[in-house]
C-alpha positions as CSV (number, residue, x, y, z in Angstrom):
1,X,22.9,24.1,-41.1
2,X,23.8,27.5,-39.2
3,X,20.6,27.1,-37.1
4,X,21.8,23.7,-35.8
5,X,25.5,25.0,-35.3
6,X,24.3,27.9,-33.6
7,X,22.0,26.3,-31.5
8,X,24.6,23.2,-30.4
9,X,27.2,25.7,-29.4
10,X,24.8,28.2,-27.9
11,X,23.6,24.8,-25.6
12,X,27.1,23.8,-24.8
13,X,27.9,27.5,-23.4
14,X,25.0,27.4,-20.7
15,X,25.7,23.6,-19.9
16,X,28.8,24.6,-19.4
17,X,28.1,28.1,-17.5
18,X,28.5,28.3,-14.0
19,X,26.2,31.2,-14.2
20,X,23.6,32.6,-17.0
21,X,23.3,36.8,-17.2
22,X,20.5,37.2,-19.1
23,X,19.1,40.4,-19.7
24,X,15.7,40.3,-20.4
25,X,14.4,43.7,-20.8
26,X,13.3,42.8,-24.9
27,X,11.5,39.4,-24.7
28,X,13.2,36.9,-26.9
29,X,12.1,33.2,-27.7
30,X,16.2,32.8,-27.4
31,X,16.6,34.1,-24.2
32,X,13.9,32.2,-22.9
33,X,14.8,28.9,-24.3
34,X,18.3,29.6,-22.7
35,X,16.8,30.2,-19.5
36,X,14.9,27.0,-19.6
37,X,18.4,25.2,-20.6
38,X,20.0,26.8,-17.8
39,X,16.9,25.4,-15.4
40,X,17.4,21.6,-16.8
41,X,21.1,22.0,-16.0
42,X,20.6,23.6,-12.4
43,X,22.2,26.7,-13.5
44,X,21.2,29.7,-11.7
45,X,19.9,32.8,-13.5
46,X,20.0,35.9,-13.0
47,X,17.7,38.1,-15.5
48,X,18.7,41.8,-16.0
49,X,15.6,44.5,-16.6
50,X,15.2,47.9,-17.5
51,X,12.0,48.6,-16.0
52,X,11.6,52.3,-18.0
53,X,12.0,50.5,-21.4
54,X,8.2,50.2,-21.6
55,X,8.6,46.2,-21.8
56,X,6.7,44.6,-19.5
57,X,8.7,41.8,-17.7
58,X,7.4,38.6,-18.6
59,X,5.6,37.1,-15.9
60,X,7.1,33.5,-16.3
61,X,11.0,34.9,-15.7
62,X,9.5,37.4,-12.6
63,X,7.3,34.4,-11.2
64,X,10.3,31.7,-11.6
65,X,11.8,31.1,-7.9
66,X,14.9,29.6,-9.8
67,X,15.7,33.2,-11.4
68,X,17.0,36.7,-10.0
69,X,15.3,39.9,-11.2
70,X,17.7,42.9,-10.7
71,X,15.8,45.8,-12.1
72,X,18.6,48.6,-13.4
73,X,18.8,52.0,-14.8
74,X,21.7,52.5,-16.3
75,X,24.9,50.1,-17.4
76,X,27.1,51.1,-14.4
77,X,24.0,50.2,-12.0
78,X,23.4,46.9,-14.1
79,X,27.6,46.3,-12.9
80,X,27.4,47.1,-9.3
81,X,24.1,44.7,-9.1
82,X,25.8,41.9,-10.8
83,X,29.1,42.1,-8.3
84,X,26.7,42.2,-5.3
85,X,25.2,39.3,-6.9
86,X,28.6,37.3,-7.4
87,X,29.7,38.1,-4.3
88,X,26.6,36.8,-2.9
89,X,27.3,33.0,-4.4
């Protein structure tokens, strides 16, 4: 099925990742189940979130010691914070 070929490749790319972006502002099952991938993989994370969305960040990715929170207000902010964070590695 789609599901199946979608969820096989969508593995693949975080086994395969030397780094997951995830931005995390919406909640999303998706997301979260990448995350978790990432984690069984011991791929770091680093979670993107708008904090004047109105979304409350969910307490299991702010919580997780294995995940980066960079808070951002705009895309070009969002950029700077994920250089800082690559050039950090």
């Amino acid at each position: 099925s789609d599901d199946k070929k979608i969820w096989q490749r969508d593995v693949s790319w975080v086994q395969q990742a030397d780094v997951l972006i995830a931005e995390v502002t919406q909640p999303s099952l998706g997301v979260g189940y990448e995350i978790s991938e990432a984690h069984n993989s011991n791929t770091p994370v680093l979670a993107l979130y708008h904090p004047r969305s109105g979304n409350k960040l969910s307490a299991m990715i702010n919580g997780d010691p294995n995940v980066v929170v960079i808070e951002y207000s705009n895309i070009e902010e969002a950029k700077f914070n994920i250089d800082i964070y690559f050039n950090n590695l």
